[in-house]
N, C-alpha and C positions, 0 to 999 in steps of 0.2 A: 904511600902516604898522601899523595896530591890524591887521589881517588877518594879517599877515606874524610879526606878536609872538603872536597867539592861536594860529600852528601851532606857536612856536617851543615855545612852554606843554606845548600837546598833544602836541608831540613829547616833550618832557623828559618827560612823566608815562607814555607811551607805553613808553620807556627805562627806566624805573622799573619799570613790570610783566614787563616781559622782565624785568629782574633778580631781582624778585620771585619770577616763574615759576621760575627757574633753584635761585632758594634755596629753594624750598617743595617740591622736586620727594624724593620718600620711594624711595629703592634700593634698603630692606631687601629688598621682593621681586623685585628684579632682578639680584641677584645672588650667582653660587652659593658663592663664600667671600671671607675676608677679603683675599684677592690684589684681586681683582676689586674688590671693594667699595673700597678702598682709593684704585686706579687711576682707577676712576673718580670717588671723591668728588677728588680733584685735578685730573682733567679739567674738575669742576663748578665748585671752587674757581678754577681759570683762567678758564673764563668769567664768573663774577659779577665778577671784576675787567678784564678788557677790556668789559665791559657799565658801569662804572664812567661818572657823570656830572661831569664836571669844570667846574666851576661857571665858572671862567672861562675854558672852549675852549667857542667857537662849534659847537654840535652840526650845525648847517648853515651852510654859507658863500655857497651860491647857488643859482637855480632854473634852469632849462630849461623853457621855452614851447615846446614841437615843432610844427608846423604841419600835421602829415598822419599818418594812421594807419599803422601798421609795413608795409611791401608788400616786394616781394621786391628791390627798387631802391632801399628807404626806410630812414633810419635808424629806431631805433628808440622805439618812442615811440608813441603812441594822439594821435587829431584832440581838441585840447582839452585833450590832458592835461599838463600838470607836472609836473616832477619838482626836488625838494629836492635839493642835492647835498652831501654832509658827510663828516666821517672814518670814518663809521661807518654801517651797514643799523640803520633804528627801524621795528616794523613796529605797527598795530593790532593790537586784540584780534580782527578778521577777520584777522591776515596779508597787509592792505595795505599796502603799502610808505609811510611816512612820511619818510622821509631814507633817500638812495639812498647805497651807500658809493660815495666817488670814484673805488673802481678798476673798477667794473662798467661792462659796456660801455656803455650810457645814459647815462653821465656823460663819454664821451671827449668830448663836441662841449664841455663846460664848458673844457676846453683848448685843442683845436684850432681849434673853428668861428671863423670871421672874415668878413667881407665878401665877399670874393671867394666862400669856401665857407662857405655857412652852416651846412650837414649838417642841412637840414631844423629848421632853429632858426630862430623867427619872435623870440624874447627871449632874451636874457642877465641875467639879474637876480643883480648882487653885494649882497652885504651888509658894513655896516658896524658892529663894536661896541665896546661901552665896558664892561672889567669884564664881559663878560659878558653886555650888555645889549644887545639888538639897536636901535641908534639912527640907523641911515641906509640905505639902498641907491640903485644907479645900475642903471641899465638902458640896454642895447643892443637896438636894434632892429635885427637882422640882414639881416633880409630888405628893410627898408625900402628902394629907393635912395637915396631924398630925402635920408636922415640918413646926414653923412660920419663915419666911423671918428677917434675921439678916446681921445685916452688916460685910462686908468680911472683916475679920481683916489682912488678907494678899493683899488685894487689899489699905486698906488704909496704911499700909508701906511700899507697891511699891510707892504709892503717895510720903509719907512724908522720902522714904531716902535718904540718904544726898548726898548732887551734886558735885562732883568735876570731875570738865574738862567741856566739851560741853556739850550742852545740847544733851538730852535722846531722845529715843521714846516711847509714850507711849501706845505704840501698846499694852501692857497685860492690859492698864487700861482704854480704852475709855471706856465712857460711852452712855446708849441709845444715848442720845439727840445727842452727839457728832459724831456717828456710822450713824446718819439717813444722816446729812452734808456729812462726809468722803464717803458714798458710793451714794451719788447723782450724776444724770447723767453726758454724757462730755457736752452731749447739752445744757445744762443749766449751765448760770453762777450764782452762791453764794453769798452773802454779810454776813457776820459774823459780827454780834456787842457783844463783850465781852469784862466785865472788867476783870482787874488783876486777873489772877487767874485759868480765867477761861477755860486756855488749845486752845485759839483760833491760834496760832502760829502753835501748834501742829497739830491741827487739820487739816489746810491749807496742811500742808504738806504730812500726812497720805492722806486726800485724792488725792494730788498728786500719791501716792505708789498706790493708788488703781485704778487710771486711767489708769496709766500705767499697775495694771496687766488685768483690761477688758480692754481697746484698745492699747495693746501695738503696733501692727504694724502702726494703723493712727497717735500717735502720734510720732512712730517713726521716719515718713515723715513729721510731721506740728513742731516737738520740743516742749519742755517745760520749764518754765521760774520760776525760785523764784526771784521776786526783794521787797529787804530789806530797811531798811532805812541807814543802815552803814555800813562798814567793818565790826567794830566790831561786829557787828547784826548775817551778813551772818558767820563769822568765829566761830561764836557760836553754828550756824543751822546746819553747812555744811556735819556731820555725821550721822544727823537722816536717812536722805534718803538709806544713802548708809549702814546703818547697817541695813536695812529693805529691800535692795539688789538692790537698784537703783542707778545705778552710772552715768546714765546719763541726768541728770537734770543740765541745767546750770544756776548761781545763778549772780544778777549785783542790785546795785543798779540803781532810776533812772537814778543819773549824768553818770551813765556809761552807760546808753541808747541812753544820745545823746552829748556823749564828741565829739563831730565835732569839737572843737576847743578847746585851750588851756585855762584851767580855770585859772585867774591870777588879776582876782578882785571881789571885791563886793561890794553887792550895797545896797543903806539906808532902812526901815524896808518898809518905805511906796512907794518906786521905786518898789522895789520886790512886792507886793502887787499890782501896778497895770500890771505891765510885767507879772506876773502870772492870771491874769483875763481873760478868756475868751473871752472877745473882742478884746485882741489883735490878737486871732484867724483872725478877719474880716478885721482889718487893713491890717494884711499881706496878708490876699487874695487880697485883691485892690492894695498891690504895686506889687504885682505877675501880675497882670494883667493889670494892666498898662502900661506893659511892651507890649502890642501887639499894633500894630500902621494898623488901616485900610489902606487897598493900596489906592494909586493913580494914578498908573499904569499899565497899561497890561502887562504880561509877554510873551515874543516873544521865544518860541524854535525853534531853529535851528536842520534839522535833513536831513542832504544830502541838496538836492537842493531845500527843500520845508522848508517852515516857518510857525509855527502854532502859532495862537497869540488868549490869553487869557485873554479876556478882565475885567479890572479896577471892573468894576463890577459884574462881575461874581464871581473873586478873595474876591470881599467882601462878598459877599453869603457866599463861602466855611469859610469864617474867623466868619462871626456870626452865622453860623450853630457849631461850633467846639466850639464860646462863648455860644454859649444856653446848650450845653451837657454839660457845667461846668464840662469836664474832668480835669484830673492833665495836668498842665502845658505842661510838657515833653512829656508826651503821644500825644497834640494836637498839639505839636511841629511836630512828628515823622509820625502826619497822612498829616499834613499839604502838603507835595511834594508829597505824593500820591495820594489825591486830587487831586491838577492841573493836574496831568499825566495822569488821571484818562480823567479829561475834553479834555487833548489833544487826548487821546486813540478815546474819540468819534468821533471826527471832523475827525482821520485819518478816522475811519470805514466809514463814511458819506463820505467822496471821494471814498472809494475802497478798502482801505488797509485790511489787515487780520493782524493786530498788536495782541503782545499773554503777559503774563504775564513780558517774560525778556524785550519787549519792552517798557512796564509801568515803569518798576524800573530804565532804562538807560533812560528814561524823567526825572524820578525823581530825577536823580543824575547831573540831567544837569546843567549845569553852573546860567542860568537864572534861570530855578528852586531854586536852591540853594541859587544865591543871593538875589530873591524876599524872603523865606523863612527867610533869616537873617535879611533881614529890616525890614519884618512884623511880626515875631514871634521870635526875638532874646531870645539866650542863657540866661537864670539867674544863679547868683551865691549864692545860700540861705544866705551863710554868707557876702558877699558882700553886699545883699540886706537890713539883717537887721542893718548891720553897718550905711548904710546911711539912714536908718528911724531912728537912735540911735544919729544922728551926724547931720544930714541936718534938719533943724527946719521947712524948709516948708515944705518938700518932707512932711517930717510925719503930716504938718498940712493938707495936701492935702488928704491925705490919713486914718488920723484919725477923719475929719470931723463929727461931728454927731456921734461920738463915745465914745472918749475921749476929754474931755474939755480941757482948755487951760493949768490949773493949771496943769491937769496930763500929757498932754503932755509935760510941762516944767521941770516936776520931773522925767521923765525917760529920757530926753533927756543928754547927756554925756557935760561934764563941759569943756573938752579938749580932741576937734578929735583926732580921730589914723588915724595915716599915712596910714596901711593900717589891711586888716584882722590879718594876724600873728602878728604886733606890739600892736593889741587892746586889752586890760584888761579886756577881756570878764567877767562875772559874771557867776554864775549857772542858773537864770533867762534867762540870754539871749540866754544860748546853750540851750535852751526849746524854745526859740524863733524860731532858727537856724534851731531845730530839724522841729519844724512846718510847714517853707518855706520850705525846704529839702520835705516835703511827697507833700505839695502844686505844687513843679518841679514831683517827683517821688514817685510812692508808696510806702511804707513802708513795710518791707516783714512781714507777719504775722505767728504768731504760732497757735498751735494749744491748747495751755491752758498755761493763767498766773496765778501766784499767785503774789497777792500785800499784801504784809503786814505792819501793820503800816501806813494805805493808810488813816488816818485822818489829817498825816500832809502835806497833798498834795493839789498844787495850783489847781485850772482849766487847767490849762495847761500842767503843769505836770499831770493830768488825762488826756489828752486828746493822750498825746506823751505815755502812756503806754496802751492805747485805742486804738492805731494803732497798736501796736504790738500784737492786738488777735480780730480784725474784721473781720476775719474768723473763730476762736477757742470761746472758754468760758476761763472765769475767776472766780478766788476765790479769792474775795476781804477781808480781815482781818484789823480790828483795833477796837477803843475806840475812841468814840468822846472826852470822860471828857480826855481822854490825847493826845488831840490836843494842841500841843506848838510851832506850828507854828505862826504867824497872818494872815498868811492865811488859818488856819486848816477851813476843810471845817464844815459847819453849820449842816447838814443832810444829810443821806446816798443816798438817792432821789438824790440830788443836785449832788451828786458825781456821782453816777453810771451812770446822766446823762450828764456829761461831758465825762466820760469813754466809753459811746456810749452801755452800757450794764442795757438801765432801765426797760426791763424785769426780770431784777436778781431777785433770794427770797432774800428778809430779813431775817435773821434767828438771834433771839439774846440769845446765853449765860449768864445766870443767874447765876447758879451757880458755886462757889468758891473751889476749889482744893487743890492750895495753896499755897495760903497766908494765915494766920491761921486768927482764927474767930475775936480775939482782935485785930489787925492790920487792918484787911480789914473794922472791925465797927467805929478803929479810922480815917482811912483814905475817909471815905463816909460821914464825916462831913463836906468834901470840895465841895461835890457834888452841892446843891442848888447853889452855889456858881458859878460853872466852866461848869454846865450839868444841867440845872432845866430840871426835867420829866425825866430824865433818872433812870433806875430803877438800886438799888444797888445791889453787888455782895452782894448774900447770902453763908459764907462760910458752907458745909457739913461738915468740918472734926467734927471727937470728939475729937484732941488733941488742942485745945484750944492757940497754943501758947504762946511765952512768947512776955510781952510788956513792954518797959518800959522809962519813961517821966525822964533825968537826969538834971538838973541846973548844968553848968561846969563854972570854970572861966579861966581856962587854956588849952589849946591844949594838953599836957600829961596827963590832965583826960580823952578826946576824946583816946589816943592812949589805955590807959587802960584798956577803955571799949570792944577797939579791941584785945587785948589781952586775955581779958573775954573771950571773945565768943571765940575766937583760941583754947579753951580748951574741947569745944566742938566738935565734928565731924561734918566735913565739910567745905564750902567753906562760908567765910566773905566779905563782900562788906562794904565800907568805901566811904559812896557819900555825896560829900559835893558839894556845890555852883564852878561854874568853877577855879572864882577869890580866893578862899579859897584852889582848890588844891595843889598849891605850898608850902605853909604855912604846911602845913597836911605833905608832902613828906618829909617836912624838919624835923618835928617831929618824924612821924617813921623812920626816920634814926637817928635820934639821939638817938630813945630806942631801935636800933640793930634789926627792926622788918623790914622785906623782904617782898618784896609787887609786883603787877602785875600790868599793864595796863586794861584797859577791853578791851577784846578781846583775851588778851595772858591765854593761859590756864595753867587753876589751877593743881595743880599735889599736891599728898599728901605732901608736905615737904611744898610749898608755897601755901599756900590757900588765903592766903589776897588779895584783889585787892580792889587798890585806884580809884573810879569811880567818873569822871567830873558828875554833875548831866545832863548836856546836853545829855552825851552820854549813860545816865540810860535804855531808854525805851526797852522793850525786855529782857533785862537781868534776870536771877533773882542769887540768892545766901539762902544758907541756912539761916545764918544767915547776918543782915546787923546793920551798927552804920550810924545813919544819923545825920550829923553835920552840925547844925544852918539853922533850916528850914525858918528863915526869910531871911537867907542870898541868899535862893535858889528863893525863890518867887522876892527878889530885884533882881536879877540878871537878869530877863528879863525886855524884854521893856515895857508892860503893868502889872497891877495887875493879870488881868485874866489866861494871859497865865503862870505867874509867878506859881498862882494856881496852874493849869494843872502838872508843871511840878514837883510843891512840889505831887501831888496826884502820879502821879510818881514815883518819890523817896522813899515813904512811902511804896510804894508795890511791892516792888522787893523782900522780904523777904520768903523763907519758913517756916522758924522755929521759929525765934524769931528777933526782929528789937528793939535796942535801940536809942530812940532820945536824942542828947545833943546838950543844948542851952544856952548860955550866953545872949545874945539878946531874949526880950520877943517874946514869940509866935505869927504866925498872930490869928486874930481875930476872925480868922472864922473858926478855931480849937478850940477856946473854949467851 
């Protein structure tokens, strides 16, 4: 142990010079003005802070003993030598490596290796700490026969210790199945189906960290994307990445993908249902293009004393050769004057002229040019456009033809115009609508890899507006069909990745359970035939079996009590009750002097409680959780099914132990 604490020293001080080195480094004469200088002092400034020691994350988690020198059959690794494995590369002042990052290859046998395949690993050496402090390790001996395969007792109370503030990484604990996902290619996009439990949040992210350390320079240029379902979602995630030394990932949900306009209404269960479907994709390409008007006239340029005139019908050639290539709007806007100029370039050559490039572009900017362009191929305004398919009853019956029937076009259509775009009470439906005209005018710039998570409660359309944004890159799609609480959660991952434009993705699905302990996650998969038939259940692994327990209450001060219970426990409480019941709950623990949080606001050892909407549950989790009046959570939405969904939900946000209390009988399909 004293060996093992005297690297950990020398490593922390090792971390300390690199950082050093980084701040003491002089660029006055490295750079030739202040663009440059600029750039790169924020270059410098990003790394002294991913070089950052955080006193209490374990700068190593484990070692690697290799047994044989690197050979061409051999993993890698030197006869004798060790390797440290941690979140981050520490090197000496020679540049010998001190702590190995855990996405470099040298570090995959700390995941994968086992008995059966040791990958040339003769030890596994875990650590254990406190605060900080390196106070234990286990050791596997791989190669041994003699010694049988046990389960890592220090791997399962990094699992199960207790949570307070944001969520962790679980960089010292993935496992195989989860390490094969985190280190698959960029060129391939992922689909992840995992229930509660099963670390798929994490996992999206981790392999984030590990894209960025194999192609860091391409996605340096293409960017990279987490989008969550809420604030409180991302305010929860927002530290794994960067304690794992990635600070440059930027995180939005969808509505912040395509806020082009002010969100300031919304709309009925089954409006939003069909504004998120897919065919309004086709509607709005037909009122996009509707907008081109075949010529009827020649266009005459004027250029000195000669007149070149471009006839009616030639003009329509170039307008349905620009409609057959079904480019974006804006694009076949912008070739459009180049065109005709193109056609008058010939006709000068065919007299004589030697016209060159600047004479093409001064046709094209010609007056006649310009106004045959605006009558035939005028400007759109995407949010203009879908105002009046929202507002004008024929425009959108013209245009939804054989798409949408009468009934749906009368349900999304708006009860009372807006004057104009900025006075409209747009919905979150529609700025997905908005966002769609918007890439139909102009491209949409693309990244180089998204992560979606939570992407079961997503429309068609909201798949298709976060589909734009990586039809150049790959994606790692993340969620649980059984906690889709949408009504428009999508039905099958198929379905989805095929709105998303990525249905070559693998399916990959998490089974097993981490934690939510074994009694909670077997009482909460009674919902399943229910909300998910054919989905197969979280199996949980742990051996700590957690605590469960079924209360009958008749008063809100037994509910507070049960919170009070578990506050005596270590860690953080979650208190999710039905939306319309959170009120009622805040007023109680205020009246028993108990101090509570929002979700989202973090937990700090003094306040651990937080009172959670059951809407705004998904993602979260807490050590322990008191779930109050699971009928009241299943009424609360508009159908049974989704009500379901969101009680299975509720039910699995727990690590440690989850108490349910109910005045109102259970539903039914818990029994």
């Amino acid at each position: 142990m004293l060996r093992e604490r005297t690297h950990l020293g020398e490593s922390r001080a090792a971390l300390r010079a690199m950082r050093e080195d980084v701040e003491n480094l002089d660029i006055r004469d490295v750079t030739a003005n202040w663009v440059n200088a600029a750039v790169l002092q924020r270059q410098m400034d990003e790394r002294i802070k991913a070089l950052a020691d955080l006193s209490h994350t374990p700068l190593f988690f484990g070692r690697l003993d290799y047994l044989h020198a690197p050979g061409a059959d051999r993993a890698e690794g030197a006869e004798g030598e060790r390797f440290y494995i941690g979140r981050r590369h520490v090197h000496d002042a020679a540049g010998d490596p001190m702590v190995i990052d855990w996405r470099a290859p040298v570090s995959q046998p700390f995941y994968r290796a086992s008995k059966k395949d040791p990958m040339d690993v003769g030890l596994r050496r875990r650590f254990g700490y406190t605060a900080g402090d390196l106070t234990a390790y286990e050791d596997e001996h791989l190669s041994d026969p003699s010694e049988t395969a046990a389960t890592s007792k220090l791997l399962q109370q990094e699992i199960e210790r207790p949570r307070v503030g944001p969520m962790r990484d679980i960089v010292a604990t993935i496992q195989p199945e989860q390490d094969e996902i985190v280190r698959s290619g960029l060129s391939g996009s992922v689909c992840v189906q995992g229930g509660p439990g099963t670390g798929k949040t994490a996992v999206g992210l981790h392999r984030v960290a590990y894209l960025l350390y194999a192609h860091r320079e391409r996605l340096a240029r293409t960017g990279t994307l987490v989008i969550g379902p809420n604030k409180s979602f991302l305010h929860y995630i927002e530290q794994v990445l960067p304690a794992l030394g990635e600070l440059e990932v930027k995180q939005a949900t969808v509505d912040d993908l395509v806020a082009h306009v002010e969100v300031r209404g919304a709309d009925t269960a089954s409006a939003a249902v069909i504004k998120g479907d897919a065919r309004m994709a086709e509607v709005l390409r037909r009122a996009v293009r509707a907008h081109v008007t075949l010529p009827g006239e020649p266009v005459v340029v004027v250029r000195g004393s000669r007149r070149w005139r471009v006839p009616a019908y030639e003009l329509e050639q170039i307008v349905r050769e620009l409609l057959d290539r079904d480019i974006r709007y804006g694009a076949a806007r912008e070739a459009l004057p180049q065109r005709i100029a193109h056609v008058v370039l010939v006709q000068m050559e065919r007299a004589g002229e030697a016209p060159d490039d600047r004479v093409q572009d001064a046709v094209a900017r010609n007056g006649a040019v310009k106004a045959a362009v605006k009558a035939i191929w005028p400007p759109v305004d995407p949010a203009r456009l879908v105002l009046r398919l929202l507002t004008d009853a024929d425009f959108l019956a013209v245009h939804a033809e054989g798409v949408l029937d009468e009934g749906e076009q009368k349900e999304i259509l708006w009860a009372k115009p807006a004057r104009s775009v900025k006075a409209a009470r747009w919905s979150p439906a529609d700025t997905v609508l908005i966002d769609e005209a918007t890439d139909l005018v102009q491209r949409t710039h693309s990244l180089g890899h998204v992560v979606l998570d939570e992407a079961q409660d997503l429309s068609p359309m909201q798949y298709r507006a976060v589909g734009r944004r990586c039809t150049t890159g790959s994606a790692t799609v993340l969620g649980d069909l059984a906690q889709g609480t949408t009504p428009w959660a999508t039905r099958s991952w198929g379905e989805a990745l095929a709105h998303l434009g990525k249905e070559e993705a693998v399916v990959e699905e998490l089974t097993a359970g981490f934690r939510v302990p074994t009694d909670v996650i077997t009482y909460a998969s009674r919902l399943l035939p229910h909300i998910a038939p054919g989905l197969t259940p979280v199996a949980s692994v742990r051996e700590n079996p957690g605590s469960f327990d079924l209360r009958a209450t008749t008063t809100d001060p037994e509910v507070v009590d049960a919170c009070r219970e578990l506050l005596r426990q270590e860690g953080s409480v979650g208190l999710i009750a039905a939306d319309a019941r959170v009120p009622v709950l805040a007023e109680a623990l205020a009246a028993a002097g108990l101090t509570y949080l929002g979700p989202g606001e973090e937990t700090t050892p003094d306040t651990r409680l937080t009172l959670v909407p059951a809407s705004l549950a998904k993602g979260l989790e807490y050590d322990y959780v008191v779930l109050d009046e699971p009928r009241a959570v299943v009424d609360g939405e508009p159908d049974e099914r989704t009500g379901l969904r969101r009680l299975y939900v509720a039910l699995t946000r727990a690590v440690s132990g989850l108490i349910v209390t109910h005045a109102a009988p259970l539903p039914p399909q818990l029994d």
